[in-house]
C-alpha positions as YAML, in Angstrom:
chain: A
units: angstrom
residues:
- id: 1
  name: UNK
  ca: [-6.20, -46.53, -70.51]
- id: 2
  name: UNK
  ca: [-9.10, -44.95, -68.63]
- id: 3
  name: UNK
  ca: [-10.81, -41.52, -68.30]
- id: 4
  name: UNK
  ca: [-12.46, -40.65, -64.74]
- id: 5
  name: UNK
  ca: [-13.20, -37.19, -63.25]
- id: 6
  name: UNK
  ca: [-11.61, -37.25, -59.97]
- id: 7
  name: UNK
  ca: [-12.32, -33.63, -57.86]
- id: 8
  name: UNK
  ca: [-12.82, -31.77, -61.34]
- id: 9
  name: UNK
  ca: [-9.61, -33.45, -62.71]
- id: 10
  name: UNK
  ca: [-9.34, -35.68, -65.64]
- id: 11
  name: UNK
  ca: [-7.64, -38.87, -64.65]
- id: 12
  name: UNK
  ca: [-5.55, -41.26, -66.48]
- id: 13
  name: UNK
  ca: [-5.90, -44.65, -65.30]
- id: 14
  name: UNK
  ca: [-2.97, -46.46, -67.03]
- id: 15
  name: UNK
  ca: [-3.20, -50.41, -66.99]
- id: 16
  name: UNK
  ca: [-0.08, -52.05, -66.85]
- id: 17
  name: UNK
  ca: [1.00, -55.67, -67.81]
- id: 18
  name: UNK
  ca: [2.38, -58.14, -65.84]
- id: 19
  name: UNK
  ca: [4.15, -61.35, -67.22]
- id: 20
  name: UNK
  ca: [4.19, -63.23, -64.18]
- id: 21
  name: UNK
  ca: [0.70, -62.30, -63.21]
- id: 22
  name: UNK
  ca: [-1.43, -60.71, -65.36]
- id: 23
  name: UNK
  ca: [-3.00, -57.24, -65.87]
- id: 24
  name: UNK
  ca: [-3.58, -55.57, -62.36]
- id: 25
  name: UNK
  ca: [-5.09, -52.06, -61.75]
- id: 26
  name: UNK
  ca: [-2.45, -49.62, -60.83]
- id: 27
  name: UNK
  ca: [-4.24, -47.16, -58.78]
- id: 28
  name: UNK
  ca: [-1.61, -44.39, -58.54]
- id: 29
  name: UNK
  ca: [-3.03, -41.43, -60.72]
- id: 30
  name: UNK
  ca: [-1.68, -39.33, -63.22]
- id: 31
  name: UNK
  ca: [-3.33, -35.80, -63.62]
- id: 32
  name: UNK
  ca: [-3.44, -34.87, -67.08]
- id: 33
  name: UNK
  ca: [-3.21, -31.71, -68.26]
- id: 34
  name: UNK
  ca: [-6.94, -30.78, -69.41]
- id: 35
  name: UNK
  ca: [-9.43, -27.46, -69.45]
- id: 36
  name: UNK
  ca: [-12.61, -28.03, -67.10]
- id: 37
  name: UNK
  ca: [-14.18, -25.77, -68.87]
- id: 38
  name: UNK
  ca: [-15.58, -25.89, -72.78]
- id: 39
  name: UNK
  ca: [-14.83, -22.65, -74.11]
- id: 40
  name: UNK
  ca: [-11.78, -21.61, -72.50]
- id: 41
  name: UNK
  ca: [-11.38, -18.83, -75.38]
- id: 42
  name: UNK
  ca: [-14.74, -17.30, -74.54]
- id: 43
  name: UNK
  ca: [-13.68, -17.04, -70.89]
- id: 44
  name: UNK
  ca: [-10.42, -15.64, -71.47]
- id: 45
  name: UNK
  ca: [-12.24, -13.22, -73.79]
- id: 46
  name: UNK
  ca: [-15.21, -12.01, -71.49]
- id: 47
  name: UNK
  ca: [-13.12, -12.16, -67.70]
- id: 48
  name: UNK
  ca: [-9.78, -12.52, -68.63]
- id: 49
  name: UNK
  ca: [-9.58, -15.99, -66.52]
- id: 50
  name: UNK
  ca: [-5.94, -16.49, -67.73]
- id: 51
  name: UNK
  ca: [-5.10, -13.56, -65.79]
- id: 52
  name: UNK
  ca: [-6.15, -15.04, -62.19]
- id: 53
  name: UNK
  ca: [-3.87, -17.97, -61.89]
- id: 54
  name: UNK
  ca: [-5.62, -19.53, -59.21]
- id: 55
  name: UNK
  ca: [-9.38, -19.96, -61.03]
- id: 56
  name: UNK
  ca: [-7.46, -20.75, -64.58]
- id: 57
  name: UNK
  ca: [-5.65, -23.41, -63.04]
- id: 58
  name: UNK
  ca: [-8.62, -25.00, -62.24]
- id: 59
  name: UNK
  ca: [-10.76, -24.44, -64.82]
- id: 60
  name: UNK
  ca: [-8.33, -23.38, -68.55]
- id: 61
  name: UNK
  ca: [-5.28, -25.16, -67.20]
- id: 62
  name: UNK
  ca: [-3.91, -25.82, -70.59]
- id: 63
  name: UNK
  ca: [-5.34, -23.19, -72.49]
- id: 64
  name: UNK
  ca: [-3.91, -21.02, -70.01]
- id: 65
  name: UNK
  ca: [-0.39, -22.50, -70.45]
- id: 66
  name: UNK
  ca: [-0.15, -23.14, -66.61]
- id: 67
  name: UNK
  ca: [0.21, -27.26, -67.32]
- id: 68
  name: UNK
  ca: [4.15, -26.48, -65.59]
- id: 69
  name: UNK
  ca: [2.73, -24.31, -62.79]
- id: 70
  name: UNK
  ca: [3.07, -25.92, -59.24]
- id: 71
  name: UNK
  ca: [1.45, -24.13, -56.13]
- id: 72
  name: UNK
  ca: [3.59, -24.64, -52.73]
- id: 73
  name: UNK
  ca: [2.75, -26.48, -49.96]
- id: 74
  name: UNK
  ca: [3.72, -26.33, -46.12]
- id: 75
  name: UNK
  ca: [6.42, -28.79, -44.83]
- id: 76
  name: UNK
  ca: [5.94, -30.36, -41.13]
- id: 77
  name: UNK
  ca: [6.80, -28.12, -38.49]
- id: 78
  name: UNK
  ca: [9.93, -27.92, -36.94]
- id: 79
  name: UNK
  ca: [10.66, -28.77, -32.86]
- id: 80
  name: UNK
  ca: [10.31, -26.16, -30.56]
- id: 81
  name: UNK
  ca: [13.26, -24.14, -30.36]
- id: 82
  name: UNK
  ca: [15.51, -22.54, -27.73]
- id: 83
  name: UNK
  ca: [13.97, -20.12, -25.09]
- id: 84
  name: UNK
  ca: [14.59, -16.49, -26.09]
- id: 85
  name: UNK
  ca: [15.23, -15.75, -21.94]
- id: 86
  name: UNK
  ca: [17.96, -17.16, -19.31]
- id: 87
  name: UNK
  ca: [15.38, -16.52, -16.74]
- id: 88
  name: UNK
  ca: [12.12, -15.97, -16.27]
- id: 89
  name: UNK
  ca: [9.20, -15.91, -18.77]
- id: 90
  name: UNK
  ca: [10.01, -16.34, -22.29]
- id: 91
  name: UNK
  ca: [9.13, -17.66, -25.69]
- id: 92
  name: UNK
  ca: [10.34, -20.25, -27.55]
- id: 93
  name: UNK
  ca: [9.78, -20.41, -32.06]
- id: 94
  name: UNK
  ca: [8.46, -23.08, -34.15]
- id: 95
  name: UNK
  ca: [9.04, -23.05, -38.39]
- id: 96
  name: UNK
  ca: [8.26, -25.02, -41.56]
- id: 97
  name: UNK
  ca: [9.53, -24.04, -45.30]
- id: 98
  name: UNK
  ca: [6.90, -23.56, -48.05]
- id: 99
  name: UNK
  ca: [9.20, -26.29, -50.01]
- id: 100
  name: UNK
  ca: [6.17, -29.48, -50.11]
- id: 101
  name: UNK
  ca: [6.70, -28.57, -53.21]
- id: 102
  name: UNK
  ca: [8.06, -25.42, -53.68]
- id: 103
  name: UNK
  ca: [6.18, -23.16, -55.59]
- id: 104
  name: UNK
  ca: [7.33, -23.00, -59.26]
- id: 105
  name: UNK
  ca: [6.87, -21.11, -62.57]
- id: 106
  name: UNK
  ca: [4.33, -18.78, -60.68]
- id: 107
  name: UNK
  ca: [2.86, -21.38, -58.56]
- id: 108
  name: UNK
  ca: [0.99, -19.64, -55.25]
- id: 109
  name: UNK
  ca: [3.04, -18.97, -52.00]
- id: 110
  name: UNK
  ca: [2.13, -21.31, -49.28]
- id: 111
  name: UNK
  ca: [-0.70, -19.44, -47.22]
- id: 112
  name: UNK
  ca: [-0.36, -19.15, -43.25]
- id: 113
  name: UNK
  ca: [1.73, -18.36, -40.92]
- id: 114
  name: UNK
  ca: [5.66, -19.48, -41.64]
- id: 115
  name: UNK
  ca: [6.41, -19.34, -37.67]
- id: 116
  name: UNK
  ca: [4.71, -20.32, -34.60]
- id: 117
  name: UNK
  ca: [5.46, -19.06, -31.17]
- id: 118
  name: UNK
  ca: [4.59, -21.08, -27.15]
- id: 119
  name: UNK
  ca: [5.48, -19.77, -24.21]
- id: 120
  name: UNK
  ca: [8.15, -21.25, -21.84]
- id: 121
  name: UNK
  ca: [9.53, -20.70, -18.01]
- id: 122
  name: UNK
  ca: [12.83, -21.00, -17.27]
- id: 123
  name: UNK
  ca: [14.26, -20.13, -13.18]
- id: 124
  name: UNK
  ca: [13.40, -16.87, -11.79]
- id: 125
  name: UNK
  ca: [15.63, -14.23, -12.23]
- id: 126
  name: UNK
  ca: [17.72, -12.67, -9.66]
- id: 127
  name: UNK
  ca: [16.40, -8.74, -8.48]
- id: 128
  name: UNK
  ca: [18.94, -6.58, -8.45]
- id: 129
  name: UNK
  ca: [19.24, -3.75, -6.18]
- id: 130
  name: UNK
  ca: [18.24, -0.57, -6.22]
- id: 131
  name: UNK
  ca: [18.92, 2.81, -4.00]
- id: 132
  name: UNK
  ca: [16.19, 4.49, -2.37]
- id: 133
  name: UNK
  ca: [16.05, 8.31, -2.17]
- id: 134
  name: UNK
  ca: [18.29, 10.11, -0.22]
- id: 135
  name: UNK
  ca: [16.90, 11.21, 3.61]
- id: 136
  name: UNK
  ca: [16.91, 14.81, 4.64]
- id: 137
  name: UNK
  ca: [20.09, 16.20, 5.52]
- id: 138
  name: UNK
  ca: [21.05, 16.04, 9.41]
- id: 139
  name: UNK
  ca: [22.43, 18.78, 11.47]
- id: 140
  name: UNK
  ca: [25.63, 20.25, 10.89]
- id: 141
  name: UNK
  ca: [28.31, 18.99, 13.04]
- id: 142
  name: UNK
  ca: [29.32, 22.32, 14.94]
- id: 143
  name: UNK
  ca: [27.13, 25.49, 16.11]
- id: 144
  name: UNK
  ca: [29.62, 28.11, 14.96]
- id: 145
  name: UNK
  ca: [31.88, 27.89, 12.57]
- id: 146
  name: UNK
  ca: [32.57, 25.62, 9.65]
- id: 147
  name: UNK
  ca: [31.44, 22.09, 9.69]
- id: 148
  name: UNK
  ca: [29.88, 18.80, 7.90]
- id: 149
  name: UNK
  ca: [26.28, 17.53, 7.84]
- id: 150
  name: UNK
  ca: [25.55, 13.89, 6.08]
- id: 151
  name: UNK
  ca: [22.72, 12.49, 4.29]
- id: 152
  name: UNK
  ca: [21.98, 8.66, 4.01]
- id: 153
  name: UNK
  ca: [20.27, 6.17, 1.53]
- id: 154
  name: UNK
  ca: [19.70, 2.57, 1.14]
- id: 155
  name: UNK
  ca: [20.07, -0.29, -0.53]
- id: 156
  name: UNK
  ca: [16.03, -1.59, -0.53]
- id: 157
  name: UNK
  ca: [14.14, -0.63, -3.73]
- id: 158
  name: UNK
  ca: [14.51, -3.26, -3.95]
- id: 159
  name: UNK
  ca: [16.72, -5.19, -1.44]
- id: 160
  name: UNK
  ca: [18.76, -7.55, -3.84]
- id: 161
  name: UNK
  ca: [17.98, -11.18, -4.12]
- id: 162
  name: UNK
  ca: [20.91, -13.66, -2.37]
- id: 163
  name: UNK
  ca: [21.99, -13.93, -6.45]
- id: 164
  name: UNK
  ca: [21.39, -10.52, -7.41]
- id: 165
  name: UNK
  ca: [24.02, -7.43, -7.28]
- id: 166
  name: UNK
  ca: [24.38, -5.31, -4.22]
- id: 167
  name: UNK
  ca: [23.88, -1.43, -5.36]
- id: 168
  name: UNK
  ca: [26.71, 0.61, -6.72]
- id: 169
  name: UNK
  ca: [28.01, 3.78, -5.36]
- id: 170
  name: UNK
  ca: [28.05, 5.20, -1.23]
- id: 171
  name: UNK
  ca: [25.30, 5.10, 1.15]
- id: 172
  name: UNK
  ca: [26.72, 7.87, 3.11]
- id: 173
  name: UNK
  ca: [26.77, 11.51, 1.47]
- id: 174
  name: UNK
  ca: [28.68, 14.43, 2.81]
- id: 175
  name: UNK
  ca: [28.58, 18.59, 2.28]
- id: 176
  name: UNK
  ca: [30.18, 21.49, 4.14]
- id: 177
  name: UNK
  ca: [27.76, 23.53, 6.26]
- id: 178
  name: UNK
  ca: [28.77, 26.62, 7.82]
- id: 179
  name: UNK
  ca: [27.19, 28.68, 11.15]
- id: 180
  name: UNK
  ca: [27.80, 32.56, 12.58]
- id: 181
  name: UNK
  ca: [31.11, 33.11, 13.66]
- id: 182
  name: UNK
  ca: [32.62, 31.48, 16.43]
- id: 183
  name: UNK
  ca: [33.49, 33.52, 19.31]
- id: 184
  name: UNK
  ca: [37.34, 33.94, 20.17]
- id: 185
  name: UNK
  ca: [39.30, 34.85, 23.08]
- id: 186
  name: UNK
  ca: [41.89, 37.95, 22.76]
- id: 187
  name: UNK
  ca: [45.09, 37.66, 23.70]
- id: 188
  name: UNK
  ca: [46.21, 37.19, 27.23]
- id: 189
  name: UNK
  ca: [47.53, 40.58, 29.31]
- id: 190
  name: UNK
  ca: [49.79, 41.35, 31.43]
- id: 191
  name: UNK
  ca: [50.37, 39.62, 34.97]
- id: 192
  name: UNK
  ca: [49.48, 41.65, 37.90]
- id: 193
  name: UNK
  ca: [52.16, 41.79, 40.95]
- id: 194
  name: UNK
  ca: [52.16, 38.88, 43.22]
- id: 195
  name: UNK
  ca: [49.59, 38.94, 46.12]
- id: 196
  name: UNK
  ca: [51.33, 38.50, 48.68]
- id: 197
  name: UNK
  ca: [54.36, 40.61, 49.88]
- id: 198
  name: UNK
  ca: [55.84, 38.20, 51.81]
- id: 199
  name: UNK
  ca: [56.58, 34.88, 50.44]
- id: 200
  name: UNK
  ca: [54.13, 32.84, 48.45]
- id: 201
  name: UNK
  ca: [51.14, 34.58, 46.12]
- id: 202
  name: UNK
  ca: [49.50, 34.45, 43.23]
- id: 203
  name: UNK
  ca: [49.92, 36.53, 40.20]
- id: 204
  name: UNK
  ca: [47.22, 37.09, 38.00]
- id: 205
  name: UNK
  ca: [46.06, 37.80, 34.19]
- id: 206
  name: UNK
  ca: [42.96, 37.84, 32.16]
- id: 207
  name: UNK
  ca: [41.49, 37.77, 28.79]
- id: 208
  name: UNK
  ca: [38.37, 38.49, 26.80]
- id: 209
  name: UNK
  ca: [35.73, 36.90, 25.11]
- id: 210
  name: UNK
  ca: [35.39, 38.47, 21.28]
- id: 211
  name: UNK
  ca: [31.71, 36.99, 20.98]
- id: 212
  name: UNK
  ca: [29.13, 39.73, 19.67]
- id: 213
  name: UNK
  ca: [25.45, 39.56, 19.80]
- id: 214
  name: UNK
  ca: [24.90, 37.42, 16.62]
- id: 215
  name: UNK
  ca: [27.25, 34.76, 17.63]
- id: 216
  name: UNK
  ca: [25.20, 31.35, 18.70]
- id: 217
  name: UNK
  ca: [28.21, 30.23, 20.79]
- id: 218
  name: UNK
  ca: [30.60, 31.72, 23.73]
- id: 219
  name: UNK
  ca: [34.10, 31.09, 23.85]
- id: 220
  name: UNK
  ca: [35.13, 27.96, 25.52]
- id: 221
  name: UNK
  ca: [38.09, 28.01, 28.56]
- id: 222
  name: UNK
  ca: [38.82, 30.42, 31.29]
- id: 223
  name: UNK
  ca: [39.37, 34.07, 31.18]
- id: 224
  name: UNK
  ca: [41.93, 33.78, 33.95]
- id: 225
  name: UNK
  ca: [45.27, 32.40, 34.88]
- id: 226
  name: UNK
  ca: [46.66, 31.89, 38.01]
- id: 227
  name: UNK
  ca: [50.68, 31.38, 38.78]
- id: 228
  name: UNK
  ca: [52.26, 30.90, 42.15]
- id: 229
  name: UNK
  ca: [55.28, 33.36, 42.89]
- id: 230
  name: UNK
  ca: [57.53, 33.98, 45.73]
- id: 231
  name: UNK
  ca: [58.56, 37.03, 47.31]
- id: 232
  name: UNK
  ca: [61.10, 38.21, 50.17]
- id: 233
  name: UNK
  ca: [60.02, 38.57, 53.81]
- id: 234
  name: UNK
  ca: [61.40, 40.08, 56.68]
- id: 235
  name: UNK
  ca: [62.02, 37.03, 58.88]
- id: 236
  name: UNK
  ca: [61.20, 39.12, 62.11]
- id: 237
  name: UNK
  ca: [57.62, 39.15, 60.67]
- id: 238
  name: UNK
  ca: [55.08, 37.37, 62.87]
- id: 239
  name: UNK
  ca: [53.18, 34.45, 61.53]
- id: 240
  name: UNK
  ca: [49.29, 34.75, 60.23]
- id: 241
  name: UNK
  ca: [47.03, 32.21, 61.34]
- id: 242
  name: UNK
  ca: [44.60, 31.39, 58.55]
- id: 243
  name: UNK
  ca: [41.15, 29.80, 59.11]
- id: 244
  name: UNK
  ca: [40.24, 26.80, 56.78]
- id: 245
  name: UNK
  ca: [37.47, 27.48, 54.50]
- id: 246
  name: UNK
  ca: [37.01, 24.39, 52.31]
- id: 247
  name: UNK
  ca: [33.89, 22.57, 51.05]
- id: 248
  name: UNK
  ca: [33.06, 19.69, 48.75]
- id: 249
  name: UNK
  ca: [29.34, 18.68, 47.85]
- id: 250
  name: UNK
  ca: [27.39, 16.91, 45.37]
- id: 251
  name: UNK
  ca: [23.93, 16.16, 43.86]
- id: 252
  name: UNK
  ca: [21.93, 13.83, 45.02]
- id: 253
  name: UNK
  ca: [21.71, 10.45, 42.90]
- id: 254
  name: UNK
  ca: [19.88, 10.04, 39.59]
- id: 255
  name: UNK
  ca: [19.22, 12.50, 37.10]
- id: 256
  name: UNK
  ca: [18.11, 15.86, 37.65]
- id: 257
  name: UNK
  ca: [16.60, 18.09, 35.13]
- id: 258
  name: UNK
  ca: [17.51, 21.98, 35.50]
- id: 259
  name: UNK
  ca: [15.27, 24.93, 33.40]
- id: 260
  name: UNK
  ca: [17.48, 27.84, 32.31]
- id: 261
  name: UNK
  ca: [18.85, 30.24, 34.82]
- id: 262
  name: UNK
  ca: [18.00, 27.90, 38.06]
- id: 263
  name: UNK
  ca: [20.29, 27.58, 41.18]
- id: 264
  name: UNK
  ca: [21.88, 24.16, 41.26]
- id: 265
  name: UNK
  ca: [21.63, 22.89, 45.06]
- id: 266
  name: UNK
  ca: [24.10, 20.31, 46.14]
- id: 267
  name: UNK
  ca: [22.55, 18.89, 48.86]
- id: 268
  name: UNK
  ca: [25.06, 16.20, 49.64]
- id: 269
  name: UNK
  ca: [27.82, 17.96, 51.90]
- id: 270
  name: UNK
  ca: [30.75, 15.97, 52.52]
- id: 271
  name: UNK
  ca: [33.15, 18.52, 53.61]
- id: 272
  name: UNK
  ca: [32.01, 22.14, 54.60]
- id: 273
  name: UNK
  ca: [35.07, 23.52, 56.95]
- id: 274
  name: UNK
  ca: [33.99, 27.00, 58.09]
- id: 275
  name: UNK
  ca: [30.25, 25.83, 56.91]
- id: 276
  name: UNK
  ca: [30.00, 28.14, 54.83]
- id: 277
  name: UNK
  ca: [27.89, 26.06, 52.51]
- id: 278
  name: UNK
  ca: [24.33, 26.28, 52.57]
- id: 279
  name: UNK
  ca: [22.50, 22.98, 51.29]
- id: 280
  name: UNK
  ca: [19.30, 24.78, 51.55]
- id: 281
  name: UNK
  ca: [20.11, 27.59, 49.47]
- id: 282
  name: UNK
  ca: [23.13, 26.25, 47.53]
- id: 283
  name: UNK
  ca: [25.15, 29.34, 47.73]
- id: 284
  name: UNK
  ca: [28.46, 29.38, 49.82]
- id: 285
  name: UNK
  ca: [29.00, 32.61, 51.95]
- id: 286
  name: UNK
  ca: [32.20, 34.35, 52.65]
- id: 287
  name: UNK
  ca: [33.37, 34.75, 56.23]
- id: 288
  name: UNK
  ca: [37.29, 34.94, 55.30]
- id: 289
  name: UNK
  ca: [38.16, 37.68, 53.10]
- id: 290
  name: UNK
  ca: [41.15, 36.43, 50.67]
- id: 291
  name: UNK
  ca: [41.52, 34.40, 47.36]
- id: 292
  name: UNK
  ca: [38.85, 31.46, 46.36]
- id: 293
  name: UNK
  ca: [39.28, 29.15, 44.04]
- id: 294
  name: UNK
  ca: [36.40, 27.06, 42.90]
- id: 295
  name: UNK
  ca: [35.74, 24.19, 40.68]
- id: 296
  name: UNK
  ca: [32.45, 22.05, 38.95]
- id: 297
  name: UNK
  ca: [32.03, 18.63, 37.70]
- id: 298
  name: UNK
  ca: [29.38, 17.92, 35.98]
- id: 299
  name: UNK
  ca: [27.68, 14.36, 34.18]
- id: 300
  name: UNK
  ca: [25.81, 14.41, 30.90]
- id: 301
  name: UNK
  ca: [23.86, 11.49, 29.95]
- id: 302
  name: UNK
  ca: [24.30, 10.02, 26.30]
- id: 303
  name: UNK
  ca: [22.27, 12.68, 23.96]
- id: 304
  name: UNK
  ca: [21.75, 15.34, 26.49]
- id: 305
  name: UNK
  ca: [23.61, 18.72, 27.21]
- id: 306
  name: UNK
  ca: [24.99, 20.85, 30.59]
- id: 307
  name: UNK
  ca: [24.97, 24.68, 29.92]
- id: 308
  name: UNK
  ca: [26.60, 25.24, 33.68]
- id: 309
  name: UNK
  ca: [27.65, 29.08, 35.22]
- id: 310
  name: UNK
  ca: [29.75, 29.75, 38.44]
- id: 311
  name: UNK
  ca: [28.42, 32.84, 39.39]
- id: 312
  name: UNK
  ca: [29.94, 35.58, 42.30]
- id: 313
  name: UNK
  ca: [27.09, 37.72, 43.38]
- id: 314
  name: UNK
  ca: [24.99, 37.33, 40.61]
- id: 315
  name: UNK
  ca: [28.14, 38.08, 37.90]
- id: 316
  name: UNK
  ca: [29.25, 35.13, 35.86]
- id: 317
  name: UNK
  ca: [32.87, 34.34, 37.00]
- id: 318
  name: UNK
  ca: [33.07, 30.86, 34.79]
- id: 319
  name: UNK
  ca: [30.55, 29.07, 32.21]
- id: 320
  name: UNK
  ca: [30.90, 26.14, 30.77]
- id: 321
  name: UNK
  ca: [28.92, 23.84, 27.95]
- id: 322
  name: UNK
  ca: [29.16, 20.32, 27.03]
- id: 323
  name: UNK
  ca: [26.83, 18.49, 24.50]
- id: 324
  name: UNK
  ca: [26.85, 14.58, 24.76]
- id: 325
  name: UNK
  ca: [26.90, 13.24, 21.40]
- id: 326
  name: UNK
  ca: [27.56, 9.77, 21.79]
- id: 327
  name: UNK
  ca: [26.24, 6.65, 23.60]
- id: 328
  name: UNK
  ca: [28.41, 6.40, 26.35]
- id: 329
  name: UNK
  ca: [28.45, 8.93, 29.50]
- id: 330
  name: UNK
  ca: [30.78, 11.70, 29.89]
- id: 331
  name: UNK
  ca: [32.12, 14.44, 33.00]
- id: 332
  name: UNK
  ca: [33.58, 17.78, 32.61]
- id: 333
  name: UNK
  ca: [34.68, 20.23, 35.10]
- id: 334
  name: UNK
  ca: [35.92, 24.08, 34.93]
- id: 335
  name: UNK
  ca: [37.09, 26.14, 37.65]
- id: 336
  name: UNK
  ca: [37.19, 29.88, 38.83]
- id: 337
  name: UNK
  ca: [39.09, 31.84, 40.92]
- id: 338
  name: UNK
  ca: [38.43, 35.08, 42.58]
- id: 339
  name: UNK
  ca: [38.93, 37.99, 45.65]
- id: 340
  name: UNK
  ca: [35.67, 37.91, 47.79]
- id: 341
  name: UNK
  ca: [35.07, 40.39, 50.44]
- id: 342
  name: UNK
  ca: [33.01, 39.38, 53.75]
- id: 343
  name: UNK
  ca: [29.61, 38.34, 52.69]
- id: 344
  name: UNK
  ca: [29.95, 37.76, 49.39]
- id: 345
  name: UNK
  ca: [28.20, 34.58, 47.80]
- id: 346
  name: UNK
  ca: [28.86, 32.43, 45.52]
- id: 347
  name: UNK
  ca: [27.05, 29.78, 43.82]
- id: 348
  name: UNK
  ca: [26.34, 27.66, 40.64]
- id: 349
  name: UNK
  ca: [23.23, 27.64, 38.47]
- id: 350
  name: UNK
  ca: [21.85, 26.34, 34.88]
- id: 351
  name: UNK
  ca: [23.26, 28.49, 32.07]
- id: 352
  name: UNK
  ca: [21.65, 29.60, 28.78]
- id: 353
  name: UNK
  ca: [19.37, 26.66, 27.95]
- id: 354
  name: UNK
  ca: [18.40, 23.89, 30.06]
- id: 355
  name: UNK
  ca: [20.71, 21.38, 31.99]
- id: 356
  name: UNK
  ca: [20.19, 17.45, 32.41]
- id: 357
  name: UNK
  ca: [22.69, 16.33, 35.07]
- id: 358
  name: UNK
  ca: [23.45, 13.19, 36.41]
- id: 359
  name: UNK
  ca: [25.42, 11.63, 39.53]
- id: 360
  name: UNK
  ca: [26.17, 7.78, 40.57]
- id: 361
  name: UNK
  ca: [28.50, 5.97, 42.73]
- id: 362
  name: UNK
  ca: [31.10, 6.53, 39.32]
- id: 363
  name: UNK
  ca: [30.01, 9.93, 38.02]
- id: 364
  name: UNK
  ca: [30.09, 12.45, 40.28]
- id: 365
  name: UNK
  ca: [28.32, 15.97, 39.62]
- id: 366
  name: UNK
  ca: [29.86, 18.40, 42.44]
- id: 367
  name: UNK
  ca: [30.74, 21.76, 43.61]
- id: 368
  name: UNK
  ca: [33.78, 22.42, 45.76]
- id: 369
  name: UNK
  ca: [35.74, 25.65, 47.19]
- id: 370
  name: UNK
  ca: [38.75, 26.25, 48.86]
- id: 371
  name: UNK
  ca: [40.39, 29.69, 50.39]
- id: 372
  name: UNK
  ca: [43.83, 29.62, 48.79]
- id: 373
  name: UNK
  ca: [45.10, 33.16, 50.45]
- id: 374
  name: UNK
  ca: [44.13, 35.94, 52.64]
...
């Protein structure tokens, strides 16, 4: 047996025998447990080296009673383990036990860092969608009245990936809205006595519009009615001839764009018996006294409006107005009938607001009169 100081150890080199072969070195070490220092006591004394394990063990091991102490040591590290994401970035955890050797009978922990962390990249995750804010609210759907005005919002912040989900909830949103009064007719009154003494007439009866001055909107229809009726005759009674009075004109082609209040002239005549339409004016003059009855069409382009007004010597015998909400094209017509003396005129013009009109080989925008009875 041999003493050597191996890194401020005292080692035991222990020869062994062989009978086959002889003595041979055996170079595995045993650390014995010895003091590197002299006077052990005096240290303990002065510094209290027992009390720091880690400088005793090195230097008073035994006097220190720490020849049973083992300090722990680090095993290898562990593989990389799973990904902490299903998509995306991530990171993925590396570990090793303080257990090469464990520490024991007060041994030190291993020092450093027990877990080790590397970064890792799996697919791209899908983007889900996401509404945007909701756009200004539109108009509401009627000008008097009660109605509904919508609001709309989209799927786009973001748009959703092909894998992703679609947004959840409606894209259209709805609320009442509400406008002035709507003007109303009254009831209907009485009929008046047939025109005409003597066979066929007329008889008669009219009603009111309610509208006041706050009211955006007038009402919508005629104010009068018209029925045929028969009466008795004597049949010695000599027959009335009756001149034809009858007219039918239009626009001319295209559009035509009308300011409030202006005469509409139809300058396409295709029937004036009695000629008592004027294409340069536009007006149609009485020359037979009697019963008229008169009637407008009118064409509104997609997204445009006709406010239109039959008018008898400058008083409004009919009005109509039509709004064109949709893409496609649309006609209307109204009609008014009246007594008109010799000279009277009558005529059509732009209403309220202004007019945008329109006339083709399939729409036709026209103005027509007939003398029904003298």
């Amino acid at each position: 047996m041999a003493y050597h100081f191996i890194n401020g150890f005292v080692c035991v080199i222990v020869l062994s025998c062989c009978p086959l072969s002889g003595f041979l070195l055996d170079t595995t070490p045993t650390y014995a447990c010895v003091d590197q220092a002299q006077s052990c006591d005096v240290f303990n004394k002065s510094y209290g080296v027992c009390n720091d394990h880690h400088n005793a063990y090195q230097t008073c091991r035994k006097f220190c009673g720490l020849c049973n102490l083992v300090n722990g040591g680090w095993s290898m590290w562990s593989d990389d383990g799973i990904c902490d994401v299903t998509c995306g970035n991530g990171t993925m955890t590396r570990t090793r036990q303080c257990n090469d050797p464990k520490p024991l009978n007060g041994g030190e922990d291993c020092q450093g860092p027990s877990l080790k962390y590397a970064d890792c990249l799996l697919n791209s995750c899908p983007t889900h969608g996401a509404w945007s804010a909701w756009i200004e609210w539109g108009s509401c759907s009627v000008t008097c009245g009660t109605g509904l005005r919508r609001r709309d919002r989209a799927c786009d912040n973001p748009w959703p990936s092909r894998d992703g989900n679609h947004c959840f909830g409606d894209n259209i949103n709805y609320e009442i809205c509400s406008k002035p009064v709507c003007a109303t007719w009254t009831a209907w009154g009485s009929w008046s006595s047939c025109s005409d003494t003597c066979g066929y007439g007329l008889r008669e009866r009219y009603r009111n519009c309610s509208a006041t001055s706050d009211m955006q909107n007038f009402c919508v229809g005629s104010d009068v009615q018209n029925v045929m009726c028969k009466t008795s005759c004597n049949e010695n009674r000599y027959q009335l001839v009756i001149p034809q009075v009858h007219f039918y004109v239009r626009i001319a082609e295209g559009s035509s764009t009308l300011s409030p209040g202006q005469n509409i002239i139809f300058t396409n005549a295709q029937i004036n018996e009695g000629q008592g339409y004027d294409v340069a004016s536009g007006k149609f003059t009485v020359s037979v006294p009697g019963l008229y009855a008169f009637a407008v069409q009118y064409c509104v382009q997609p997204h445009l409006y006709g406010y239109i007004d039959i008018v008898k010597q400058g008083t409004i015998l009919q009005r109509s107005m039509f709004e064109r909400r949709s893409e496609a094209y649309q006609c209307v017509s109204m009609q008014a009938f009246t007594r008109a003396a010799i000279s009277d005129q009558i005529w059509v013009k732009s209403g309220i607001s202004s007019s945008y009109l329109y006339d083709n080989e399939n729409m036709f925008t026209s103005f027509s009169g007939v003398l029904i009875h003298v």
